[in-house]
TIMI-2910 file (N, C-alpha, C, CB; in pm, 1 decimal, decimal comma, always signed):
<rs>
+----------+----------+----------+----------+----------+----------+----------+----------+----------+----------+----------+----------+------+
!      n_x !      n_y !      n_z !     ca_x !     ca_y !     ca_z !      c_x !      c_y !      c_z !     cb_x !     cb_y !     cb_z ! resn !
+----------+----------+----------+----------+----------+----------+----------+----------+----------+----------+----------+----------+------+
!  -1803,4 !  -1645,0 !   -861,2 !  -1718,9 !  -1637,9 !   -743,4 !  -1722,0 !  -1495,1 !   -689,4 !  -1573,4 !  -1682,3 !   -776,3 !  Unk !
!  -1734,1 !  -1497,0 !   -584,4 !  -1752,6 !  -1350,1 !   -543,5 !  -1633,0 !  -1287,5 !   -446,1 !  -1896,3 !  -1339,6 !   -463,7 !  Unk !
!  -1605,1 !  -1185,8 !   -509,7 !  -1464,8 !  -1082,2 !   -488,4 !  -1445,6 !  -1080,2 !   -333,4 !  -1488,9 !   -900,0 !   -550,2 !  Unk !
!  -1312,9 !  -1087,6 !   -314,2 !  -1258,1 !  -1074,3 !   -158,7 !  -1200,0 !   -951,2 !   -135,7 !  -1148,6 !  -1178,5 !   -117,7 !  Unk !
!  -1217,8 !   -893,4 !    -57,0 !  -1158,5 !   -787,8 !    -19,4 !  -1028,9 !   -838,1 !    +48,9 !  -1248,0 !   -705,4 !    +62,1 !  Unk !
!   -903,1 !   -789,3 !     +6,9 !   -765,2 !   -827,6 !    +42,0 !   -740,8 !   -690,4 !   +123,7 !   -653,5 !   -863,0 !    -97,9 !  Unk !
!   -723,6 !   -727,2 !   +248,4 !   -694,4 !   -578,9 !   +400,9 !   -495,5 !   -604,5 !   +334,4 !   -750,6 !   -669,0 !   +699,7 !  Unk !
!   -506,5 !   -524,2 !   +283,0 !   -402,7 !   -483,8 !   +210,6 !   -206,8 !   -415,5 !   +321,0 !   -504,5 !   -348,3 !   +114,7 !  Unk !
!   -310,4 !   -334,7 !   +384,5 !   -257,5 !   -239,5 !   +531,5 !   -263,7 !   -287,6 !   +657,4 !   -335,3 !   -115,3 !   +558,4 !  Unk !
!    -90,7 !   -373,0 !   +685,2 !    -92,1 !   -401,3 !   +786,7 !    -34,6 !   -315,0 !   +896,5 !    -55,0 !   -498,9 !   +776,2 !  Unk !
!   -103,2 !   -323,9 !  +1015,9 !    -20,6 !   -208,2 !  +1144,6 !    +57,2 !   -349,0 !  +1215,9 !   -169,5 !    -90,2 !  +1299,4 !  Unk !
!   +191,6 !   -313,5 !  +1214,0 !   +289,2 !   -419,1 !  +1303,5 !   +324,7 !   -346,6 !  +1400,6 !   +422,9 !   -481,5 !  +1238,8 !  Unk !
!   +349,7 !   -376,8 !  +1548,0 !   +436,7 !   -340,6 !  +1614,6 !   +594,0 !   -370,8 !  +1698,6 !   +371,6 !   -322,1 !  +1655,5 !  Unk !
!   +672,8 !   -316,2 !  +1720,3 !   +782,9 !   -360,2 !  +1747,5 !   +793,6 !   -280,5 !  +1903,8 !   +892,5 !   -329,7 !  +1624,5 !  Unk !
!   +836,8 !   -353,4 !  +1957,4 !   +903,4 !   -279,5 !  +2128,3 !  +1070,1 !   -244,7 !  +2061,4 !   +914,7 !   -448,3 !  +2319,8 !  Unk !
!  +1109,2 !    -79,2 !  +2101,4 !  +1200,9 !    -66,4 !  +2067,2 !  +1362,6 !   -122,5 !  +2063,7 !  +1177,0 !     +1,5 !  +2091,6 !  Unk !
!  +1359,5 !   -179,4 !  +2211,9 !  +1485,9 !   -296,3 !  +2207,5 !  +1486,7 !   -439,2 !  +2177,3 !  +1540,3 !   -307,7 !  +2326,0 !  Unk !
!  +1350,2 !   -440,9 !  +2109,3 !  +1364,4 !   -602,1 !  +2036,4 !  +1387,5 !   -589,6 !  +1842,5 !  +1172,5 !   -706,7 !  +2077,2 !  Unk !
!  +1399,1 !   -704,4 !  +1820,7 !  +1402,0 !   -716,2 !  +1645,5 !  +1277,7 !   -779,8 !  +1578,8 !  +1531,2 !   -816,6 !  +1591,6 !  Unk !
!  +1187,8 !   -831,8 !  +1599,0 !  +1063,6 !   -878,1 !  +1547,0 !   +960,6 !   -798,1 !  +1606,5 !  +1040,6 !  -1022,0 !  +1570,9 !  Unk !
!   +914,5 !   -777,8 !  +1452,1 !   +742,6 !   -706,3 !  +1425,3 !   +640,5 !   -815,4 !  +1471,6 !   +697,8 !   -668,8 !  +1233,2 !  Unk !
!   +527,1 !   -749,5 !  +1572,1 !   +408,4 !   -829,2 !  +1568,8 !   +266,0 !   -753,3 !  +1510,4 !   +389,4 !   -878,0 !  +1717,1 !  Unk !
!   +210,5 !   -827,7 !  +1442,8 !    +81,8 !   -801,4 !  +1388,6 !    -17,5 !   -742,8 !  +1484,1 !    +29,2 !   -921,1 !  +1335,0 !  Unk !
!    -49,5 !   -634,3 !  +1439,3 !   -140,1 !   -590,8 !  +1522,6 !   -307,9 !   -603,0 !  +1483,0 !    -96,7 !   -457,0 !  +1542,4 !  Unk !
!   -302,3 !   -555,3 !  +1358,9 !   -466,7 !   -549,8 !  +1261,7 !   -399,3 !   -503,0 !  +1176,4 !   -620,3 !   -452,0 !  +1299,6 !  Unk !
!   -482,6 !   -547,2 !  +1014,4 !   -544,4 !   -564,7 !   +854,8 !   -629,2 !   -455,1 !   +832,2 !   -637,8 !   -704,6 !   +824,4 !  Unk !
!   -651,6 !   -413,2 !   +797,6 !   -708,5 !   -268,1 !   +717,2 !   -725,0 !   -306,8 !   +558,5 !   -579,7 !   -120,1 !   +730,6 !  Unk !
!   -842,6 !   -269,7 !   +532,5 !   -862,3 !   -215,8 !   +359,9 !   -832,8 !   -128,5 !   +369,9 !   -980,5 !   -203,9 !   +275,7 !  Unk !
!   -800,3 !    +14,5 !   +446,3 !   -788,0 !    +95,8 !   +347,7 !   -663,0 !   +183,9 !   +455,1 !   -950,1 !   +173,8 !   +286,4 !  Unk !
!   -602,4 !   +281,7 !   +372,1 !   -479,7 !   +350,4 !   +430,4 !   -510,2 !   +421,8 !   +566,3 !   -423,7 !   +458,3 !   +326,9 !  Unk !
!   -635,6 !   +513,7 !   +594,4 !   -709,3 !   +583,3 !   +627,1 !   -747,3 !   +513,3 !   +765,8 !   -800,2 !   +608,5 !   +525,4 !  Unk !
!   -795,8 !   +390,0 !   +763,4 !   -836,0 !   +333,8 !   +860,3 !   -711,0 !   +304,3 !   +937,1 !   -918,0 !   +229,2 !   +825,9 !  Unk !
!   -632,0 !   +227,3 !   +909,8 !   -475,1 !   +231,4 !   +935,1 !   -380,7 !   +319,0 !   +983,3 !   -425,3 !   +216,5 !   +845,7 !  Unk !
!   -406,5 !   +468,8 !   +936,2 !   -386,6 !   +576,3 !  +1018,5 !   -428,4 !   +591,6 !  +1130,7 !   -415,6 !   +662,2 !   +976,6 !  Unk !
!   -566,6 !   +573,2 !  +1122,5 !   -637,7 !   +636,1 !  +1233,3 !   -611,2 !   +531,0 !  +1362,6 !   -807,6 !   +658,0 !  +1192,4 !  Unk !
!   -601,7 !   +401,9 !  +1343,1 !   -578,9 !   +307,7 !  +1446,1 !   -473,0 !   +354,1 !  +1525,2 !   -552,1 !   +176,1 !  +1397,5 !  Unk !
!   -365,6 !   +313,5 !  +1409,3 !   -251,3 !   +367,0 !  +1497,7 !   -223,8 !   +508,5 !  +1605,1 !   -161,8 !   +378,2 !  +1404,2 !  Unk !
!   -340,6 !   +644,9 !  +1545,7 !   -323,6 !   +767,5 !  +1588,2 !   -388,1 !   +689,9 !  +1749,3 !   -413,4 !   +910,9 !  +1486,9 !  Unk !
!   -427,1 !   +615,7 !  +1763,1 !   -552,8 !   +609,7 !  +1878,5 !   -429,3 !   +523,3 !  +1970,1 !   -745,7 !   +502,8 !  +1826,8 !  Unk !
!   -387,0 !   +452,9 !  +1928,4 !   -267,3 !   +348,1 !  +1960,9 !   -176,7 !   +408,3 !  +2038,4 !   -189,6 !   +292,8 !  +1840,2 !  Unk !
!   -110,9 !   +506,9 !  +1959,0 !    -15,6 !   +569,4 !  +1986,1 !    -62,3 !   +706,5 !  +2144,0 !    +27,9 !   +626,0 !  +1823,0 !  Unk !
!   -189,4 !   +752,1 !  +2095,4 !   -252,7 !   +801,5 !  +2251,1 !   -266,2 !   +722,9 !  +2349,9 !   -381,0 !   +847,8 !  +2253,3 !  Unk !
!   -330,8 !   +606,2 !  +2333,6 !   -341,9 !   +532,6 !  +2455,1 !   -196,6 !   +506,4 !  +2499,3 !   -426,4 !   +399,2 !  +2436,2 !  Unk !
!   -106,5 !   +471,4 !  +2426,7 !    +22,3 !   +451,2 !  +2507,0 !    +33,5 !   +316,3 !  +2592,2 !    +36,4 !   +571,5 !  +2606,5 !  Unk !
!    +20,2 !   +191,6 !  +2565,6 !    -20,1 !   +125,0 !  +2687,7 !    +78,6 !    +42,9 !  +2681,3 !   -157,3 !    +62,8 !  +2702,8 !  Unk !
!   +185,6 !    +43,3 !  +2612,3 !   +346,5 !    -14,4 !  +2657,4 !   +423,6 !   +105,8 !  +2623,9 !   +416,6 !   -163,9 !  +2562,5 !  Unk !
!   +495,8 !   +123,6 !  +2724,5 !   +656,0 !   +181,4 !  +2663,0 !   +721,3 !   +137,1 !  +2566,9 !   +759,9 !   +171,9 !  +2743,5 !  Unk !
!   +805,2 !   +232,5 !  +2515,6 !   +861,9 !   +139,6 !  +2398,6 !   +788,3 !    +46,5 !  +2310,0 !   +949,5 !    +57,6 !  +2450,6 !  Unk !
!   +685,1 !   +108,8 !  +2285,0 !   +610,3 !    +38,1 !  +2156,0 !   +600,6 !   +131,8 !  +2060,3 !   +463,2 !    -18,2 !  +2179,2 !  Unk !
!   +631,0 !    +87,8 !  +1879,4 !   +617,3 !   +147,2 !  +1807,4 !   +552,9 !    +78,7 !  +1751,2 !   +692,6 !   +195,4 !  +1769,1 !  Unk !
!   +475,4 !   +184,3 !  +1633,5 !   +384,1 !    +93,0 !  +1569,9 !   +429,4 !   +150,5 !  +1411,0 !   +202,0 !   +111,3 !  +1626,2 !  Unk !
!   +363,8 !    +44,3 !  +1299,8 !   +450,9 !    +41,5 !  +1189,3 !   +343,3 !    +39,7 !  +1077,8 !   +557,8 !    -84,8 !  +1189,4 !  Unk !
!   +302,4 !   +102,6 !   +983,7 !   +250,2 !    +68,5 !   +844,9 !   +323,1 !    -26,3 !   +734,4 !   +235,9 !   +193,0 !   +782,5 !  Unk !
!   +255,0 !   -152,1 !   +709,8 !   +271,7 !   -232,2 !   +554,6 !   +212,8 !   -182,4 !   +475,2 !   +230,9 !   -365,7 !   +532,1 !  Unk !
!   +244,6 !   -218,2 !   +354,8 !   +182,6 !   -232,3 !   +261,7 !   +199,5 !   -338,4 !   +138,3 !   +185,8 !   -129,2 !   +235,8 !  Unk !
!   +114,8 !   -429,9 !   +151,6 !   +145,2 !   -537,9 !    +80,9 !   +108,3 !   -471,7 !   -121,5 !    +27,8 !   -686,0 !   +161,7 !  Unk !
!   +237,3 !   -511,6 !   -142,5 !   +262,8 !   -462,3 !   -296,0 !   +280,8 !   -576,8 !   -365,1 !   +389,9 !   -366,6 !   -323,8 !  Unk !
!   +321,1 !   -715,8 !   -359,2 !   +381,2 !   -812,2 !   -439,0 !   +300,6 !   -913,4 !   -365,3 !   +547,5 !   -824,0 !   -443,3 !  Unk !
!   +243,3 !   -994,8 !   -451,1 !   +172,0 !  -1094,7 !   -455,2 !   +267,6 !  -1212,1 !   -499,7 !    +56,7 !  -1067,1 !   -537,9 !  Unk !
!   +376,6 !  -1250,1 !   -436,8 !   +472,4 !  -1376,7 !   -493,8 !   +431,3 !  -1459,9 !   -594,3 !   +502,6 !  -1473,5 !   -395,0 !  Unk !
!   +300,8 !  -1573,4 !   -541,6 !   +234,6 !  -1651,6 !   -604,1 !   +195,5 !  -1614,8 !   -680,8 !   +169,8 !  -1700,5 !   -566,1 !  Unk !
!   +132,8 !  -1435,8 !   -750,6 !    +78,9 !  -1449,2 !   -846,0 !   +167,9 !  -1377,1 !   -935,0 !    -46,9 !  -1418,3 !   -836,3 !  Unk !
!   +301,1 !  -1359,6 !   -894,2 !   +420,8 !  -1264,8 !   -982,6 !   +455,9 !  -1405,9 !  -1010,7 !   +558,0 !  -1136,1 !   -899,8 !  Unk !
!   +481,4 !  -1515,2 !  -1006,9 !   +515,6 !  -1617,5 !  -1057,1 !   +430,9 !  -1715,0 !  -1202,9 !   +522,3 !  -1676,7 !   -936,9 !  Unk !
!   +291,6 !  -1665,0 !  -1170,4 !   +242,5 !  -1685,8 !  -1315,6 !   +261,5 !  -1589,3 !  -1396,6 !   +112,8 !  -1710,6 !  -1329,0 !  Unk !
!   +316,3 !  -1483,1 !  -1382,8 !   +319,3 !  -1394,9 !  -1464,5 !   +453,6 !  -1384,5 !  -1580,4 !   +302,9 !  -1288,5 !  -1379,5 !  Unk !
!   +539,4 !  -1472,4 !  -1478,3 !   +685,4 !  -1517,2 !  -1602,7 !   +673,7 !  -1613,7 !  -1679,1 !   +824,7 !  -1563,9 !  -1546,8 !  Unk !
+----------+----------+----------+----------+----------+----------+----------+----------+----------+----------+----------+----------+------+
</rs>
């Protein structure tokens, strides 16, 4: 079976007077994820948009075989 790369680093964004994050792009790596957002954040192309780093740490489904 051959290994998947899991894009670990999600960039969400939120418009500042709302309450839900939207997905922007998945990243493998932290680095790439930075840099998106640095480019994001220049272009500027809504007001009131922020943009947000994940980081997926807990795997539910597989913290559940683990008890």
């Amino acid at each position: 079976m051959e290994d998947i790369k899991v894009r670990k680093y999600l960039v969400m964004s939120k418009f500042t007077h709302g309450e839900r994050f939207l997905l922007e792009k998945q990243f493998l790596n932290r680095h790439s994820a930075d840099h998106y957002c640095e480019l994001m954040t220049e272009e500027n192309e809504h007001d009131n948009l922020e943009f947000f780093l994940f980081e997926q740490t807990v795997a539910y489904n597989e913290k559940a075989k683990d008890c």
